[in-house]
ChimeraX commands (.cxc) that place a marker at each C-alpha (Angstrom):
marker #1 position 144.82,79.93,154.87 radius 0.5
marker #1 position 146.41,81.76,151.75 radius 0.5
marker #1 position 146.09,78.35,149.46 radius 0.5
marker #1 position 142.70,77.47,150.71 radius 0.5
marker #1 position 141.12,81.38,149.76 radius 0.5
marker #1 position 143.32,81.06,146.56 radius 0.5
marker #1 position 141.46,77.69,145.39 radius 0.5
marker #1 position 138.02,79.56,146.70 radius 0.5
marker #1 position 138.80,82.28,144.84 radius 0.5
marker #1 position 139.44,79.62,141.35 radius 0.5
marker #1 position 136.35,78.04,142.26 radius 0.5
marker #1 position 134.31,81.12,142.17 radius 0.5
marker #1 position 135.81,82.65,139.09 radius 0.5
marker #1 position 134.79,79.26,136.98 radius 0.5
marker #1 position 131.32,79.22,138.53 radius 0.5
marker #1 position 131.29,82.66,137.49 radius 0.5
marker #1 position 132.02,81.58,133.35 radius 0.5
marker #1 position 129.23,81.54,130.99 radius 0.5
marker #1 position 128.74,79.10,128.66 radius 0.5
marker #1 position 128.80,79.70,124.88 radius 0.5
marker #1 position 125.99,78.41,123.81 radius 0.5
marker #1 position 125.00,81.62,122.29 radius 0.5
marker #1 position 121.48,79.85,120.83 radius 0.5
marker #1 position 119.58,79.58,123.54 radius 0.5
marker #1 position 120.31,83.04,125.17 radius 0.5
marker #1 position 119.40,84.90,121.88 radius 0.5
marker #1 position 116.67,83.10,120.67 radius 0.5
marker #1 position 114.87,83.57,124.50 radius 0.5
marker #1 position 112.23,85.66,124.29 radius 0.5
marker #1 position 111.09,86.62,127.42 radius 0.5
marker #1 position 110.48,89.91,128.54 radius 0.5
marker #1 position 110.38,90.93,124.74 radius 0.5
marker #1 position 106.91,92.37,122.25 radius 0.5
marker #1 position 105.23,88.89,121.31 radius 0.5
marker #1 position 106.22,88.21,117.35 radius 0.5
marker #1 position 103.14,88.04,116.41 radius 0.5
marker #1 position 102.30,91.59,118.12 radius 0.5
marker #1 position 105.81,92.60,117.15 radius 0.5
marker #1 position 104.93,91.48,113.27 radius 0.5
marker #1 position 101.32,93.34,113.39 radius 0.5
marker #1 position 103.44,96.85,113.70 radius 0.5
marker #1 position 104.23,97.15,109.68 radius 0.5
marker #1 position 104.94,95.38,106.27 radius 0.5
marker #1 position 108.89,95.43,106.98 radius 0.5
marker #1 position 108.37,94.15,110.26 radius 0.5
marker #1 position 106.25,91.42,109.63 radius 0.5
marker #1 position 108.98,90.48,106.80 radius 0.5
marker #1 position 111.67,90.46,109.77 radius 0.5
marker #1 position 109.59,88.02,112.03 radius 0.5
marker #1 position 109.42,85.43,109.24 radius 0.5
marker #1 position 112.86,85.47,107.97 radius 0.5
marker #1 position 113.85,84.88,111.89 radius 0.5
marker #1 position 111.17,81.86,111.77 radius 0.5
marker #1 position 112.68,80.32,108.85 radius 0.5
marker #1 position 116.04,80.96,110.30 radius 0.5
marker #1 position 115.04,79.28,113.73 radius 0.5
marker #1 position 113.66,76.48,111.37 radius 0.5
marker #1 position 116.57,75.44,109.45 radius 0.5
marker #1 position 118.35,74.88,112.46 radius 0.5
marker #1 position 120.20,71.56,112.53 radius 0.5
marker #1 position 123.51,71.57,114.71 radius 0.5
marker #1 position 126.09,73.85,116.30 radius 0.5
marker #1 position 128.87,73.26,114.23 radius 0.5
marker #1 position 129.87,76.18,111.75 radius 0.5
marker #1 position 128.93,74.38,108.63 radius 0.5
marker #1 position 125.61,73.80,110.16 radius 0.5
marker #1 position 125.32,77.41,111.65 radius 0.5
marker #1 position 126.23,78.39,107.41 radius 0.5
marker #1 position 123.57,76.24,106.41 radius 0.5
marker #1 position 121.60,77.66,108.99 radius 0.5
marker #1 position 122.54,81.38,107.76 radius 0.5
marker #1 position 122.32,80.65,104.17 radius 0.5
marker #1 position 118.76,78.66,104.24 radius 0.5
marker #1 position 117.60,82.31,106.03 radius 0.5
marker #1 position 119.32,84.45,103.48 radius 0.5
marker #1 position 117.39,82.59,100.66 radius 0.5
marker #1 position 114.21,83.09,102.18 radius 0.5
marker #1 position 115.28,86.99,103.16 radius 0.5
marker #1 position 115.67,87.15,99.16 radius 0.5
marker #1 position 112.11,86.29,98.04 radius 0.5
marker #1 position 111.05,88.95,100.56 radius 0.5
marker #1 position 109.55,91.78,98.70 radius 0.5
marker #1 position 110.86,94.58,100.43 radius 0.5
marker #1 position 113.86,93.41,101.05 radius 0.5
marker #1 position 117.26,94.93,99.71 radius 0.5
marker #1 position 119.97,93.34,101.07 radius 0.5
marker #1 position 120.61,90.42,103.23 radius 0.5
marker #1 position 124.14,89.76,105.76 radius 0.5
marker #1 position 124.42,86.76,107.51 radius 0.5
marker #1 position 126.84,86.17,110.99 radius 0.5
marker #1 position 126.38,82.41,111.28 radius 0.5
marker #1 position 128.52,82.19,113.99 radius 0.5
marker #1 position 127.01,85.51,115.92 radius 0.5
marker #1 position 123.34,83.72,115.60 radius 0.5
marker #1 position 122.10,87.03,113.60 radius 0.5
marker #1 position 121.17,88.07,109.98 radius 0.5
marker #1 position 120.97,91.88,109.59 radius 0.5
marker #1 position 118.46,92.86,106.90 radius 0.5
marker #1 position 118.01,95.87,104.49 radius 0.5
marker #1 position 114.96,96.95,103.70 radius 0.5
marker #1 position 114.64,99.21,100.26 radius 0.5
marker #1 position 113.25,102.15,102.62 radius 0.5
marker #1 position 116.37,101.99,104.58 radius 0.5
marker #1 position 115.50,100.54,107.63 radius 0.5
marker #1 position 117.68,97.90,108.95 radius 0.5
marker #1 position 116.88,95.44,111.26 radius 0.5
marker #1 position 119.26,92.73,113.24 radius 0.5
marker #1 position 117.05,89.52,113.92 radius 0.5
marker #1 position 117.87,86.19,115.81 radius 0.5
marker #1 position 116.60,82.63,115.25 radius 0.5
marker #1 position 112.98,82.77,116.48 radius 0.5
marker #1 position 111.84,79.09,117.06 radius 0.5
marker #1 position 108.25,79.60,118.08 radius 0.5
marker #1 position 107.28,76.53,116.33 radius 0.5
marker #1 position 105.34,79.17,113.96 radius 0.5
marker #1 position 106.67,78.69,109.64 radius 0.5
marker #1 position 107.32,82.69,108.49 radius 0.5
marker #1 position 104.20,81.99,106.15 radius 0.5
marker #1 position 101.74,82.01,109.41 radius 0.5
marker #1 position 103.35,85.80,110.23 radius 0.5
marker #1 position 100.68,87.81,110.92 radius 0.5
marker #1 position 101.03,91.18,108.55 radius 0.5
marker #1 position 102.82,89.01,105.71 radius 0.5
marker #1 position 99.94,89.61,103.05 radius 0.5
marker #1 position 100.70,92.89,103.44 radius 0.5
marker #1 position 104.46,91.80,102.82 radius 0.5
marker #1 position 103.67,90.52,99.78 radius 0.5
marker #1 position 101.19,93.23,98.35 radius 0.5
marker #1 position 98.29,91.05,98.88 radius 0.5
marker #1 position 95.43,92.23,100.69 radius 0.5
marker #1 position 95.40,91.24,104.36 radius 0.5
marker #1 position 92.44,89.11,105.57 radius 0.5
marker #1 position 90.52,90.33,108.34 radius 0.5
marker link #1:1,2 radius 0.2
marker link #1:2,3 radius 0.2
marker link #1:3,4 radius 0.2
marker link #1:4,5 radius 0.2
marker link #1:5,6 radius 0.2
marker link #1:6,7 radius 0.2
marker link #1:7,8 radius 0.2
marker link #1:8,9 radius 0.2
marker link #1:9,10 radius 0.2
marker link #1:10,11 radius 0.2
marker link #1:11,12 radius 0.2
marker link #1:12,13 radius 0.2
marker link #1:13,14 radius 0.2
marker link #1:14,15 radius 0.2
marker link #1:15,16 radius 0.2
marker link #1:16,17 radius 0.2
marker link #1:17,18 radius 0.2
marker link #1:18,19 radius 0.2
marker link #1:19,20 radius 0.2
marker link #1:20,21 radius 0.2
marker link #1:21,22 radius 0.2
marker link #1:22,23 radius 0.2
marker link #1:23,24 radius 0.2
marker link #1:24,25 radius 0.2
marker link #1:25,26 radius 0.2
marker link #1:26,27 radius 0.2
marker link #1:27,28 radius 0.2
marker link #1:28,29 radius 0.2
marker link #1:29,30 radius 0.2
marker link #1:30,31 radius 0.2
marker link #1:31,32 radius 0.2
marker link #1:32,33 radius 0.2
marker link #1:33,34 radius 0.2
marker link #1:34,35 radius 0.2
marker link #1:35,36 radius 0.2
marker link #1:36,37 radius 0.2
marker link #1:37,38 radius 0.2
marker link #1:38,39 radius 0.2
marker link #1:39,40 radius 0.2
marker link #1:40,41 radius 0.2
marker link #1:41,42 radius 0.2
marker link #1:42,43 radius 0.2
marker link #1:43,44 radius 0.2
marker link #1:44,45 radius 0.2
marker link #1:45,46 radius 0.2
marker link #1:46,47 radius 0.2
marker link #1:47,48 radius 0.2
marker link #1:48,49 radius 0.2
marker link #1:49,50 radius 0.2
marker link #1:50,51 radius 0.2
marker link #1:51,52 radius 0.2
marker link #1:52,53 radius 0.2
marker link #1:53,54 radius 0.2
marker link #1:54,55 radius 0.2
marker link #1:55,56 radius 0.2
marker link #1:56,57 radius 0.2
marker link #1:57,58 radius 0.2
marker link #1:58,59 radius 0.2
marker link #1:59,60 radius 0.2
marker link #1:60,61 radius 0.2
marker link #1:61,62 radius 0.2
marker link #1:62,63 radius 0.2
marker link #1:63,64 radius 0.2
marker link #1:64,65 radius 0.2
marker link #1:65,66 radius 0.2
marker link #1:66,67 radius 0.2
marker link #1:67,68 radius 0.2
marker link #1:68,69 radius 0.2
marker link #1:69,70 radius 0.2
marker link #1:70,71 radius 0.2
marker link #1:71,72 radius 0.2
marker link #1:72,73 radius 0.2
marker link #1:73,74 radius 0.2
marker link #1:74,75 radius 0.2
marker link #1:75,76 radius 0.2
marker link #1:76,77 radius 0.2
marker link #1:77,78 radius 0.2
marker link #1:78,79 radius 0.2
marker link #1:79,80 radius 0.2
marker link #1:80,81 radius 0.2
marker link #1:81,82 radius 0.2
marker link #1:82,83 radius 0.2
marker link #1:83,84 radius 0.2
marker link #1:84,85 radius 0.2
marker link #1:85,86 radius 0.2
marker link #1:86,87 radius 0.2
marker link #1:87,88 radius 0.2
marker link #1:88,89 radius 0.2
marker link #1:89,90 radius 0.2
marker link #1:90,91 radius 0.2
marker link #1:91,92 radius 0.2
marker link #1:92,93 radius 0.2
marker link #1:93,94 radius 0.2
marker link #1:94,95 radius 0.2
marker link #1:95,96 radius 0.2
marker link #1:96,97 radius 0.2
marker link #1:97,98 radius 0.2
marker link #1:98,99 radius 0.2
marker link #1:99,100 radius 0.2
marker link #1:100,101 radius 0.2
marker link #1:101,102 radius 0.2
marker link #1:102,103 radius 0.2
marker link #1:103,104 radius 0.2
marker link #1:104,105 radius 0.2
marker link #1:105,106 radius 0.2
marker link #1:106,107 radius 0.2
marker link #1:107,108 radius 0.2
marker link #1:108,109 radius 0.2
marker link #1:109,110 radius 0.2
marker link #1:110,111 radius 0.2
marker link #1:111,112 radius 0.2
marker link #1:112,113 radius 0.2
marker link #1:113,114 radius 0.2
marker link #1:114,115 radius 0.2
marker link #1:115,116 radius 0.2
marker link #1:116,117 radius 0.2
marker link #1:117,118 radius 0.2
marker link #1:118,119 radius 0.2
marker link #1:119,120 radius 0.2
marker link #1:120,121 radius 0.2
marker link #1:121,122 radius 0.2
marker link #1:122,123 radius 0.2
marker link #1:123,124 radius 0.2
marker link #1:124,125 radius 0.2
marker link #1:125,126 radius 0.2
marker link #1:126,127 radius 0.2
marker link #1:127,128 radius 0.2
marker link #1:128,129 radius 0.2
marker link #1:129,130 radius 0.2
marker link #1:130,131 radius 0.2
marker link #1:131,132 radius 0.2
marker link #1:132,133 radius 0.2
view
């Protein structure tokens, strides 16, 4: 009896494991705002739903030098951001934490919505430019 609850016991605590496939868990975004509501809010928050489109974009592979890629194709866009102070990437953690010059700091994901950051709602206003209405 002892043996047979101890292999139970195995069996449920590997059933139990989660996977590390960190992608798909952080990018899901059910139950969250919409972006494009979420990017309607502000200028700095519009800027923060396109730089986690353009990270979700450049995605091409789970391996770390793909996940740097990843990271560093999203900190290059971050950059041409106006707005935008400071970029950190965490290619491995799936996140980019951006500083905006009016201190606000925001930690976003890879957002594949099949959306480019260009069609964020709220970016004209980003970029200085009027918005179109």
């Amino acid at each position: 009896m002892i043996p047979r609850s101890g292999i139970l016991l195995m069996l449920l605590a590997l059933a139990s494991c989660r996977t590390y496939d960190l992608d798909k868990r952080l990018s899901d975004e059910s139950g969250l705002i919409p972006a494009d509501r979420f990017a309607r809010y502000g200028r700095e928050q519009a800027a923060a739903v396109a730089i986690a489109r353009e990270f979700g974009r450049a995605a091409h592979g789970d391996s770390p030098e793909a996940l740097r890629q990843q990271a560093d194709a999203a900190v290059a866009y971050a950059r041409t951001m106006p707005g935008v102070a400071d970029v950190s990437s965490d290619p491995l953690g799936y996140r980019l934490t951006i500083t905006f010059k009016s201190g606000w700091r925001v930690a976003v994901n890879p957002l594949s919505d099949g959306k480019r950051g260009a069609e964020t709602p709220g970016l004209a206003a980003a970029a200085g430019a009027p918005e179109k209405h």
